[in-house]
C-alpha positions as CSV (number, residue, x, y, z in Angstrom):
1,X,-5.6,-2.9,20.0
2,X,-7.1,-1.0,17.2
3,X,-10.8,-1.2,16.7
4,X,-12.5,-1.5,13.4
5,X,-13.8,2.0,13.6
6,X,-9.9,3.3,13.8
7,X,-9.0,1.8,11.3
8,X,-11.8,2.0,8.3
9,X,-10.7,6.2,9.1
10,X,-7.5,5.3,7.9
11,X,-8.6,4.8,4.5
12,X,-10.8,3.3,2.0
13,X,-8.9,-0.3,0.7
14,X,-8.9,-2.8,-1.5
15,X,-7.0,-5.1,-4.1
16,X,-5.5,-4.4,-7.5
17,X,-3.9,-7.1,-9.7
18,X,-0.4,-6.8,-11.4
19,X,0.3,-9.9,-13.2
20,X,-1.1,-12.1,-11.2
21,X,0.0,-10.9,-8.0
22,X,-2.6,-9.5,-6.0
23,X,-2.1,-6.0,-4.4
24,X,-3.6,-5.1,-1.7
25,X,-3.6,-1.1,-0.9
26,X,-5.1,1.8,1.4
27,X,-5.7,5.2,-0.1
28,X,-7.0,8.1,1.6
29,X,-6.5,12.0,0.9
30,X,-6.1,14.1,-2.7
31,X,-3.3,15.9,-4.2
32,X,0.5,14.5,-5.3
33,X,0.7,10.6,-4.6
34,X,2.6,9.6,-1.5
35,X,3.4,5.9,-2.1
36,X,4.2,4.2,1.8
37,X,5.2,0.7,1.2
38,X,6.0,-1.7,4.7
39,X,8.3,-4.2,4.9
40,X,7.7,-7.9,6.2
41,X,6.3,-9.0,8.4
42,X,4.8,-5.2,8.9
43,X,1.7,-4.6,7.1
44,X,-0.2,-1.6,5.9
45,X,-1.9,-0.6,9.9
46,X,2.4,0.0,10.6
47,X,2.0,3.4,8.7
48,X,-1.3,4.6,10.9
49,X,0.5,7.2,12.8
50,X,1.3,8.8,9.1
51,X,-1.4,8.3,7.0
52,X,-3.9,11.1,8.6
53,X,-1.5,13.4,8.7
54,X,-0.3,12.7,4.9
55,X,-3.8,12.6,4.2
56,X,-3.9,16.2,4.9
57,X,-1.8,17.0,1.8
58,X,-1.4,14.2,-0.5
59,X,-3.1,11.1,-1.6
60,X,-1.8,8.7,0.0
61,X,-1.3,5.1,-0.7
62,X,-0.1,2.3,1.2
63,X,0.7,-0.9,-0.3
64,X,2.5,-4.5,-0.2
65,X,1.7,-6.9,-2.8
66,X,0.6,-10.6,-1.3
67,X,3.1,-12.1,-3.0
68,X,4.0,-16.0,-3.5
69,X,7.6,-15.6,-4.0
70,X,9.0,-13.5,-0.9
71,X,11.9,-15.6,-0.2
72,X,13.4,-14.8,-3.9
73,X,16.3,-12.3,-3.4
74,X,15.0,-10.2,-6.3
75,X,10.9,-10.4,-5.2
76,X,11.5,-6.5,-3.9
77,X,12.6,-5.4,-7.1
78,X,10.2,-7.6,-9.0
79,X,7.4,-6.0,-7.1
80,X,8.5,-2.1,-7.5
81,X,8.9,-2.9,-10.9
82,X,4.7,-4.2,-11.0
83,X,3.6,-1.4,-8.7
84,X,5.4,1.5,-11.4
85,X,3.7,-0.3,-14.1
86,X,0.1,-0.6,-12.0
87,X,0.4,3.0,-10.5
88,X,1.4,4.6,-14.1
89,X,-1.2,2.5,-16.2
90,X,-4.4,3.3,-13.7
């Protein structure tokens, strides 16, 4: 069981919106972007083994939007689509 000290040293976090579809995402680090994005039902604590040591040499940002539609066969593709557009416009 992780302990909220653990895991606000993974990262500072908080929520972007693309479209209306709120993103939530860790960052943590500087350089190149890393972009780590977990499947469902994962969520972003799945990648804490690799974020410190990313960290080390690249920002890194973990990420799944809290989407409304998962259950659409194209939501995946919808989603990279609106995290390109959000990462590139910021």
């Amino acid at each position: 069981m992780a302990f909220s000290s653990d895991i606000a040293n993974l990262g500072e976090d908080g929520f972007a919106d693309s479209d209306g579809v709120k993103i939530h995402y860790v960052t943590k680090g500087t350089g190149p972007l890393v972009v780590l994005i977990h499947g469902i039902p994962e969520f972003w604590y799945a990648w804490r083994n690799q974020i410190p040591e990313l960290a080390k040499h690249f920002l890194t940002l973990v990420t799944v939007p809290k989407a409304r539609h998962w259950v659409h066969l194209d939501a995946a593709n919808l989603v990279t689509k609106r995290m390109v557009r959000w990462l590139t416009e910021e």
